[in-house]
Structures are given as structure tokens and as C-alpha cells.
C-alpha positions as CSV (number, residue, x, y, z in Angstrom):
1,X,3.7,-27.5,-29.9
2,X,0.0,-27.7,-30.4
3,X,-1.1,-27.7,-26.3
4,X,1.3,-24.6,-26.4
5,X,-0.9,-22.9,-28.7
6,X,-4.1,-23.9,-27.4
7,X,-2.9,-22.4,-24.3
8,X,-1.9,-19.2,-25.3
9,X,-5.0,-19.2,-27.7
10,X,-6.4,-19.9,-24.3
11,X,-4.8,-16.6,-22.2
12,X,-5.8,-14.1,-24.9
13,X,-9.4,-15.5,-24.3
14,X,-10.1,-16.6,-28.1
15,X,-12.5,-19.2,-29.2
16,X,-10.8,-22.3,-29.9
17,X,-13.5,-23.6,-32.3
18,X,-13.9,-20.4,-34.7
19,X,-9.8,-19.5,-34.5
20,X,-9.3,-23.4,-35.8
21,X,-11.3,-22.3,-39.1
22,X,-9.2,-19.1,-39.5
23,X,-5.3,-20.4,-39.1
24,X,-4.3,-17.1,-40.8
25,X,-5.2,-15.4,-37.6
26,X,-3.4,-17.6,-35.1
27,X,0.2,-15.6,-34.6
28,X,-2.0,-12.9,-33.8
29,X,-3.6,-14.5,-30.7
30,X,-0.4,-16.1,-29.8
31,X,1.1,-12.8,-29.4
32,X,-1.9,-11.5,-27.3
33,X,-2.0,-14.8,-25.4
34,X,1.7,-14.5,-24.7
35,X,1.4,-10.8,-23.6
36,X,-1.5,-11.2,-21.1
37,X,1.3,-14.1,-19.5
38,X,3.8,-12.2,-19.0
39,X,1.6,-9.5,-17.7
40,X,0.5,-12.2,-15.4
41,X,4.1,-13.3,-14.6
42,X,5.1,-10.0,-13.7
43,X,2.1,-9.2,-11.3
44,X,3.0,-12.3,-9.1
45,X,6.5,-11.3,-9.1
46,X,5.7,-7.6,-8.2
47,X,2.9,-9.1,-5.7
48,X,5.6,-11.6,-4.2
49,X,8.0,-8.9,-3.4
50,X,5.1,-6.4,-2.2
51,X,4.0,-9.0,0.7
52,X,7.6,-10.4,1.4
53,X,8.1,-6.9,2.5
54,X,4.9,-6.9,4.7
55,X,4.7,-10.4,6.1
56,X,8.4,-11.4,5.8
57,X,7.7,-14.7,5.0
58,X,8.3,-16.6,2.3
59,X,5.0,-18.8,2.0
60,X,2.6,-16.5,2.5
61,X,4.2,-13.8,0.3
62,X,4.1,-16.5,-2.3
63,X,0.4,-17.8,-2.0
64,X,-0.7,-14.2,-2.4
65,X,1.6,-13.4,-4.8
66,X,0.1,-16.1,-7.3
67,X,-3.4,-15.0,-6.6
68,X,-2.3,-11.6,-7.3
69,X,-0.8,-12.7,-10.7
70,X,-3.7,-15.1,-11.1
71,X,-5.9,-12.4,-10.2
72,X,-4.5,-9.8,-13.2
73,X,-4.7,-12.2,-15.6
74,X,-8.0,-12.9,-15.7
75,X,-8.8,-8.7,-15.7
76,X,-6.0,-9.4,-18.7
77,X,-7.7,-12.1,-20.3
78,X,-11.4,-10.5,-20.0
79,X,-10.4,-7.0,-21.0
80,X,-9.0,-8.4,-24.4
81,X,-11.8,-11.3,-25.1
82,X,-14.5,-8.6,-24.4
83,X,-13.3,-6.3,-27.0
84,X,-14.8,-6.6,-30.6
85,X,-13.5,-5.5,-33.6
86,X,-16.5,-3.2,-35.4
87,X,-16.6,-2.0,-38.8
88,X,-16.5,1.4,-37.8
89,X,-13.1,2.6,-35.5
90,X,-14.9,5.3,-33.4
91,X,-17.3,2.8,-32.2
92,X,-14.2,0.8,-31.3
93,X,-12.1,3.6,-29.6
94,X,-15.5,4.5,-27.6
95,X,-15.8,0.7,-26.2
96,X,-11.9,0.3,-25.4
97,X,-11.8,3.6,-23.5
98,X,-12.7,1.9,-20.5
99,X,-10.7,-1.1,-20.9
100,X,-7.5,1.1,-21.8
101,X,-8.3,3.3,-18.3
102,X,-8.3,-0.1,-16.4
103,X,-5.1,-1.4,-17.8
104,X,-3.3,1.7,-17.0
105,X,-4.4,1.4,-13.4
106,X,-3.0,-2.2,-13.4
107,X,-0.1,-1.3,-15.2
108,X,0.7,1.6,-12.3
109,X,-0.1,-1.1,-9.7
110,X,2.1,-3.5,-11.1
111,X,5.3,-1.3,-11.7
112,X,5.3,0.0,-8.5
113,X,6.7,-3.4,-6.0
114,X,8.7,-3.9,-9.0
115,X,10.0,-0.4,-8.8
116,X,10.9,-0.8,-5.2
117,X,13.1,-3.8,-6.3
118,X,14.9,-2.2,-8.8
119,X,16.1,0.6,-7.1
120,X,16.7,-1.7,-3.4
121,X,20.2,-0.4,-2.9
122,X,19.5,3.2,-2.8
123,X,16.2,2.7,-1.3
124,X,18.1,1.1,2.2
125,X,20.4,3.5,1.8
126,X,17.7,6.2,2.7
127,X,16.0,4.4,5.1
128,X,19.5,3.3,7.1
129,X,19.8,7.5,6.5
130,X,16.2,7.9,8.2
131,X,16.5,5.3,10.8
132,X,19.7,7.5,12.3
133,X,17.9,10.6,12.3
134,X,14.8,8.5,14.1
135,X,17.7,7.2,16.2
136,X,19.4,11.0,17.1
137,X,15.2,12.1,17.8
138,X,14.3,9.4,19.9
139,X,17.6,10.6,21.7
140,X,16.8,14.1,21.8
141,X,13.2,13.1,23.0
142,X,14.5,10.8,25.6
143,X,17.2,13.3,27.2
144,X,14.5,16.1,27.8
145,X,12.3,13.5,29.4
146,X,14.6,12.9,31.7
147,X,16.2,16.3,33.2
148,X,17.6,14.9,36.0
149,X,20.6,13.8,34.2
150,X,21.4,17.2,33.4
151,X,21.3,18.8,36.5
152,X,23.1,15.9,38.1
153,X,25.9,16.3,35.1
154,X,25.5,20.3,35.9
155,X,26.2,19.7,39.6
156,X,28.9,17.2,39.0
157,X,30.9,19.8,36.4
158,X,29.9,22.7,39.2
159,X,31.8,20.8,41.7
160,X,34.8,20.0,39.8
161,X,35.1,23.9,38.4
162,X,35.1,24.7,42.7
163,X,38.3,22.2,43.0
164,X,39.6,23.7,40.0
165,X,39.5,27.1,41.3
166,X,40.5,26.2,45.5
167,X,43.4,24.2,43.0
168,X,44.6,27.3,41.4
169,X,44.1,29.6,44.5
170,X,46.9,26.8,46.5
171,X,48.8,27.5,42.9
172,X,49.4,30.8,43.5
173,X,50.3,30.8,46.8
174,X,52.6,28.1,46.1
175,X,53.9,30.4,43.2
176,X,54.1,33.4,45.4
177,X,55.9,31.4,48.9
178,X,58.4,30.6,46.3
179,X,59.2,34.0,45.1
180,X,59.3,35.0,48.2
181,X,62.3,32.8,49.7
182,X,64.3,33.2,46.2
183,X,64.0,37.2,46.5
184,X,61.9,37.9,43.7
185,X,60.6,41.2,43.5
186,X,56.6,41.0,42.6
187,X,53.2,43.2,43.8
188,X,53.4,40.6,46.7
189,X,56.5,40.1,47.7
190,X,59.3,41.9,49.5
191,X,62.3,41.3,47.2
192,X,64.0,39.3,50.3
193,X,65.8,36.4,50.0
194,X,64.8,33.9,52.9
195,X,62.8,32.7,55.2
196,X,61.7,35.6,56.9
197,X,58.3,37.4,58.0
198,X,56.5,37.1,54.9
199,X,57.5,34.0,53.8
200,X,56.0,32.2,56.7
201,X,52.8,34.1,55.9
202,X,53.4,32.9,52.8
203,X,54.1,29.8,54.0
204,X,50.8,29.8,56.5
205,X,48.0,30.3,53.8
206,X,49.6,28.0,51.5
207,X,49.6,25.6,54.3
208,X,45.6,26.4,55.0
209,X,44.9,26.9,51.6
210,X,46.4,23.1,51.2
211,X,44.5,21.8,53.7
212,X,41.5,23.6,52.6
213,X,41.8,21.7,48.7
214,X,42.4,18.3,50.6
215,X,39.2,18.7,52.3
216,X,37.3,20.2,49.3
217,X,38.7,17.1,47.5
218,X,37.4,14.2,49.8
219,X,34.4,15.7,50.2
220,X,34.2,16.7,46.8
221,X,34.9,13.3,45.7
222,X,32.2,11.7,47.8
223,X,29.2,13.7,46.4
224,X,30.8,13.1,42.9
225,X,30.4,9.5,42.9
226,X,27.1,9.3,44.9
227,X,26.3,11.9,41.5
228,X,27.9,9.1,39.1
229,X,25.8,6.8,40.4
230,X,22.4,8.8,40.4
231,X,23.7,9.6,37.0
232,X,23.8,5.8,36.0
233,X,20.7,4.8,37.3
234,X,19.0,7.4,35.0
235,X,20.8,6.4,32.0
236,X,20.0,2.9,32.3
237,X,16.1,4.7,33.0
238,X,16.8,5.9,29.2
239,X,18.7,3.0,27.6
240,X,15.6,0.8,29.2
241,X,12.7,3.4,27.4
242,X,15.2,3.4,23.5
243,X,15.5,-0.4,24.0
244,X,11.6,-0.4,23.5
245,X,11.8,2.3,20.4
246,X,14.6,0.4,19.1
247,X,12.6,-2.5,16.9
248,X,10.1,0.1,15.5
249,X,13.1,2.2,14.3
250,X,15.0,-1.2,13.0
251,X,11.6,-2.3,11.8
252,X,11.2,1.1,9.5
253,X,11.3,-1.3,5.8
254,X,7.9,-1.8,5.7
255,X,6.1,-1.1,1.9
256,X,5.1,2.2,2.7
257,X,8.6,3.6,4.2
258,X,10.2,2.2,1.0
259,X,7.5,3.9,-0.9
260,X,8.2,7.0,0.7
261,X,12.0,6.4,0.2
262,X,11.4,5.9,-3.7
263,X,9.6,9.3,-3.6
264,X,12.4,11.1,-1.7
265,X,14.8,9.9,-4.2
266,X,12.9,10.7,-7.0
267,X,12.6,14.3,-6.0
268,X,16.6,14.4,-5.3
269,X,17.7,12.3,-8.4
270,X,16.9,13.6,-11.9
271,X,18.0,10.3,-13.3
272,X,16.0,8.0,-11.1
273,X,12.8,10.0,-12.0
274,X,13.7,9.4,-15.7
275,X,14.3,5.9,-14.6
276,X,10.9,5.5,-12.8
277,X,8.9,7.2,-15.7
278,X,10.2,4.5,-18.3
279,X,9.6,1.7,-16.1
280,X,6.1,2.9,-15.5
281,X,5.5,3.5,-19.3
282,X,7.2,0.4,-20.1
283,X,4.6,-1.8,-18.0
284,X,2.2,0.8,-19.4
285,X,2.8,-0.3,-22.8
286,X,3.2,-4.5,-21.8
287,X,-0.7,-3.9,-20.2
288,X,-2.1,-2.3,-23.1
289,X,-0.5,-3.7,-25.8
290,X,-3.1,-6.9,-26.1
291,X,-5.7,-3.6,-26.6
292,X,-3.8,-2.1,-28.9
293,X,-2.9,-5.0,-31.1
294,X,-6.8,-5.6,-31.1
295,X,-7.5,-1.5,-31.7
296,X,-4.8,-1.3,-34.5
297,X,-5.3,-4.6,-37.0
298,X,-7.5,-4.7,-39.4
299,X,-10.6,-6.8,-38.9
300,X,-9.9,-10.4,-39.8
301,X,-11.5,-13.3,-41.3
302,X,-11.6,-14.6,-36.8
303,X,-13.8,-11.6,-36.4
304,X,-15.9,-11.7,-39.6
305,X,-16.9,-15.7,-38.0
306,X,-17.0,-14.2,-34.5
307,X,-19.4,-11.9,-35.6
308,X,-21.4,-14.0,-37.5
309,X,-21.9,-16.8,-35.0
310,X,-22.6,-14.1,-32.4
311,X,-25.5,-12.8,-35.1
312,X,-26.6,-16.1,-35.2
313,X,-27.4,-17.1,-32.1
314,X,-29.3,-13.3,-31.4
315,X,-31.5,-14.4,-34.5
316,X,-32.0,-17.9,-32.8
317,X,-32.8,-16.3,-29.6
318,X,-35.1,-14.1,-32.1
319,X,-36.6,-17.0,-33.6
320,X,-37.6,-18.7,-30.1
321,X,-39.1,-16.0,-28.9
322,X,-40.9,-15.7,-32.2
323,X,-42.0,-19.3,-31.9
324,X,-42.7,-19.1,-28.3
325,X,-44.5,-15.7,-28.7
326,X,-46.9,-17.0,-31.3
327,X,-47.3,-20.2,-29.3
328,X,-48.5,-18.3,-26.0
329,X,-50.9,-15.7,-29.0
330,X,-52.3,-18.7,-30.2
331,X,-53.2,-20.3,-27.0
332,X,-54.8,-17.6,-25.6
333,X,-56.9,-16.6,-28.7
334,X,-57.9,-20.9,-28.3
335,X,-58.9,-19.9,-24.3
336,X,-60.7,-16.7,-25.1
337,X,-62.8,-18.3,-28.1
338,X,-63.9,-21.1,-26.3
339,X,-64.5,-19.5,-23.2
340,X,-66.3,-17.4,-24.7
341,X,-68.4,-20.1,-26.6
342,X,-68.9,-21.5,-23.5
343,X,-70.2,-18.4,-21.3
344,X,-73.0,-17.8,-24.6
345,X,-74.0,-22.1,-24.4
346,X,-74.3,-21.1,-20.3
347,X,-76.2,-17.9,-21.0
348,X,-78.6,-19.9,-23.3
349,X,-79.5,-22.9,-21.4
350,X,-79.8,-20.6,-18.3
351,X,-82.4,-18.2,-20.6
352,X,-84.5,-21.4,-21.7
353,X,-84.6,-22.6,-18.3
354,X,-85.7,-19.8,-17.1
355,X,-88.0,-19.5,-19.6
356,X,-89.7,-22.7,-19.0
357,X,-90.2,-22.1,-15.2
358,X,-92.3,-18.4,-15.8
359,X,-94.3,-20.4,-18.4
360,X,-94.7,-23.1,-16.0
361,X,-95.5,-20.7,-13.6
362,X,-98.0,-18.7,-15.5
363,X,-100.3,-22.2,-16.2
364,X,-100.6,-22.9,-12.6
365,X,-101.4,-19.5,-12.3
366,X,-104.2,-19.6,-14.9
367,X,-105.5,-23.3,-13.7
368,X,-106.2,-21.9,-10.3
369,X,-108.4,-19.2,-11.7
370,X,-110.6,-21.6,-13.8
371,X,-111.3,-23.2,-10.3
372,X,-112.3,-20.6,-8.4
């Protein structure tokens, strides 16, 4: 029980030494300790499944996602052990203000991978929608890139309308020779029963008309499968070019299509907004609550001794420098005097000897006088 405390005293960044003295105060840095965590916890898990999506692989998604995790909570751990609780709360407010703006940031990057897991389902759903209308574009794109196709499919239909109508031309005639034998009165028949004059004209352009669609067909036939095959080789062209789009349109998952997918939805879906927004302000809350705890309770006996041993050490450091200034005064007030002691003893000894020499100077002068 006691190395689970000392860790969690550990994550919320307290001093082990003063927080020992104080045991009043230690829920309340077991709380923070256990917050900053979880925070941790629920970065690598959101940094796992970020890079999963990305690299697709399970052992590097997993390194990074603990040095993501790792990474928040030590910003967790030094965001909360930096703060200080002061004896006025403005002064407080004015130092966390920059601390709360980072946690909110972290929070926002945080919720978002875990966002994307949370709403997976409908999230493929819209990309499976996207990838088909990718799929029906690339189509479109591909079938005006290669015209040919058309006009061969246009020729091939053009074609089968002429047999159609050389078909229904033999139809009528047919229609008509056979009125014509049983007697039946029409705009182009006699009315006779038989096979008389007309009916063998009759019977003459059906024959030619006959012969006409047999010919029509063959040849007819023959440009329609030297068309077929034109026809093939250009959609095996275009099934060649969308087999090379095909694995950038299955590979639409990525982090940022999934992104966009979670905005799409969000904009159609009232209730996944709502969701979205209290997911965001509940990891909102999770990040800044170690700030919060610290902001909101009263200043303890942990921060009275925090305090204290901070002040003593400044008025150590104040002492030293004391000590050490008057140290560095008093040996350079020691230089100066007996330098200065010195330079008068030079200029002395200099001045007598000097001194000496004129004198010395001024006898010989005066001896070689008397002589002359």
C-alpha cells in the first residue's frame, strides 16, 4: 500500500519529504496523483488508436502510443507541481491561466482519436458511403477519357436499329403478300383472292426484301463483333487504369478521412454533436481537474512547509551571496590599501634616490670649480 502511495504522491509531482510531515494532506495528492494517471492512460490509448490508423501496425502504433501517454503525463505532472498555492486567489488565478489554457489544448488533443473510436460504426459507414461515390467518379472520369467506347457502342446500336428497320420493312411485305392471296381488301391490295398479278409482286419484293435482310444481317453481324471486340479491348484499357485507383479509394480510412467523416456526421446528427461536446468536456474536466483541485482548496499545512522551505533556501542563497559579497569587498579594500601603501614606499625611495644623485651631482659640480 505504501509504494502505491509514494507513486501516486509521485504522479501529482509532490515532495515526498515535506508531504510525510503533513499526513493530513495526503488523500489530496492521491487524488491529483491518480488523475494525472489516468490522463496519462487515456493519452496512450487515444495515441495507440491515432497511429494504428496511420501505420496499421500494431508495434509501432504501440511504441508511440506510450510515448504519447508518457509524453502528457509529464506536461500533467509539471503543470500541477508548478502551481503554488498563494495567500491571495487573484495571484493564483493569474499564474494558472496559462496552465488551464495548456490543459484544455491537451484535453481537445486527447478526446479526439478517442472520439473517432467511439463513434467507429457510423464513421465506416460514411466512408464505405464516400468510397462509392469515389468509386461512381473515378467511373464517370474514366468513361469520358476514353470516348471510343461510346462511339463504338453508338455504331454497334446504329447498326442493329438498320436490321431492325430492313426487319420490319420484310414484315410488312410479308403482312401485305398475305393479304393479298386471302383477299383482303387494304390501301395495297386488290381485294382478290389468289395468286395472281399482285401477289407475285407481292411475292417478288418480299423475296428481295428477304434477301436484302439476309445480307444486311451477315454483314451486319461481322462489323458487330469486330465492334464487340474493339469494345473489349477498351474496357479492359479502363478496368486496367480503376485497378490502379482502386487501393487509394479502399485505402480512404486514414486519420484524416475519419476526421472528416466525424465532422460530416456531426453536422447531420444533432445527437452525435451533443455526444461529441460531452466527451470533449468530459476529458476537459479529467485534464483540469488536478488544477482545479489545487485552485479550489484551501491552502494547507503541505503548502504552509512548501513555502517555508522554498523561503529558506532564497534566504540561504541570500546569505551566500552576503557572505561571498563581503568576502570579494573585503579583499579588494585589502588589494587597494596595500597597493596603495606600496606605490607611496616606491614613490619615496624613488624621490630620495633621486635626491641623492642631484646632490651628488651638484658636489662634483662644485669640486671642479675650486680646481680650475
Amino acid at each position: 500500500m505504501q509504494v502505491f502511495t509514494r507513486f501516486f504522491w509521485f504522479c501529482s509531482g509532490a515532495n515526498f519529504s515535506i508531504l510525510q510531515k503533513v499526513p493530513t494532506e495526503s488523500n489530496k495528492y492521491l487524488g491529483i496523483g491518480a488523475t494525472v494517471l489516468f490522463t496519462g492512460i487515456f493519452a496512450s490509448l487515444a495515441g495507440f488508436y491515432a497511429l494504428y490508423t496511420v501505420f496499421q501496425t500494431w508495434t509501432i502504433a504501440l511504441f508511440f502510443g506510450v510515448l504519447w501517454g508518457a509524453m502528457i503525463f509529464n506536461l500533467d505532472r509539471f503543470i500541477v507541481s508548478s502551481m503554488r498555492k498563494k495567500e491571495h486567489d487573484w495571484s493564483e488565478w493569474k499564474l494558472a491561466l496559462p496552465r488551464l489554457v495548456l490543459a484544455l489544448l491537451l484535453a481537445l488533443v486527447i478526446s479526439k482519436p478517442l472520439e473517432l473510436k467511439l463513434f467507429e460504426r457510423e464513421i465506416n459507414r460514411k466512408l464505405d458511403e464516400q468510397k462509392i461515390t469515389f468509386i461512381k467518379q473515378a467511373k464517370d472520369d474514366l468513361a469520358e477519357g476514353f470516348p471510343e467506347i461510346q462511339a463504338l457502342a453508338e455504331e454497334k446500336e446504329g447498326l442493329k436499329n438498320e436490321e431492325k428497320q430492313y426487319r420490319a420493312y420484310r414484315d410488312k411485305l410479308q403482312q401485305e403478300y398475305d393479304a393479298e392471296r386471302f383477299g383482303e381488301k387494304t390501301a395495297s391490295t386488290s381485294g382478290k383472292v389468289g395468286l395472281g398479278s399482285n401477289a407475285k409482286k407481292k411475292e417478288q419484293q418480299l423475296d428481295m426484301a428477304q434477301e436484302d435482310l439476309k445480307l444486311l444481317s451477315i454483314r451486319n453481324e461481322v462489323r458487330i463483333q469486330e465492334l464487340d471486340a474493339q469494345i473489349e479491348e477498351f474496357r479492359a484499357k479502363r478496368e486496367a487504369e480503376f485497378e490502379k485507383q482502386a487501393p487509394g479509394i479502399d485505402g480512404f480510412d486514414g486519420f484524416a478521412a475519419r476526421m472528416e467523416g466525424l465532422a460530416q456526421l456531426t453536422k447531420e446528427s444533432e445527437a452525435m454533436a451533443t455526444t461529441q461536446l460531452f466527451l470533449v468536456l468530459l476529458f476537459v474536466a479529467i485534464e483540469t481537474a488536478p488544477i482545479f483541485v489545487k485552485l479550489i482548496s484551501a491552502r494547507g499545512p503541505y503548502d504552509e512547509l512548501l513555502e517555508l522551505h522554498e523561503d529558506q533556501v532564497k534566504l540561504y542563497k541570500n546569505e551566500k551571496w552576503q557572505r561571498v559579497n563581503g568576502e570579494s569587498e573585503a579583499r579588494l579594500s585589502y588589494f587597494k590599501a596595500t597597493h596603495f601603501y606600496a606605490s607611496e614606499l616606491y614613490a619615496a625611495s624613488t624621490n630620495l634616490e633621486n635626491k641623492q644623485k642631484f646632490e651628488l651631482s651638484n658636489k662634483r659640480s662644485s669640486g671642479k670649480m675650486e680646481n680650475r
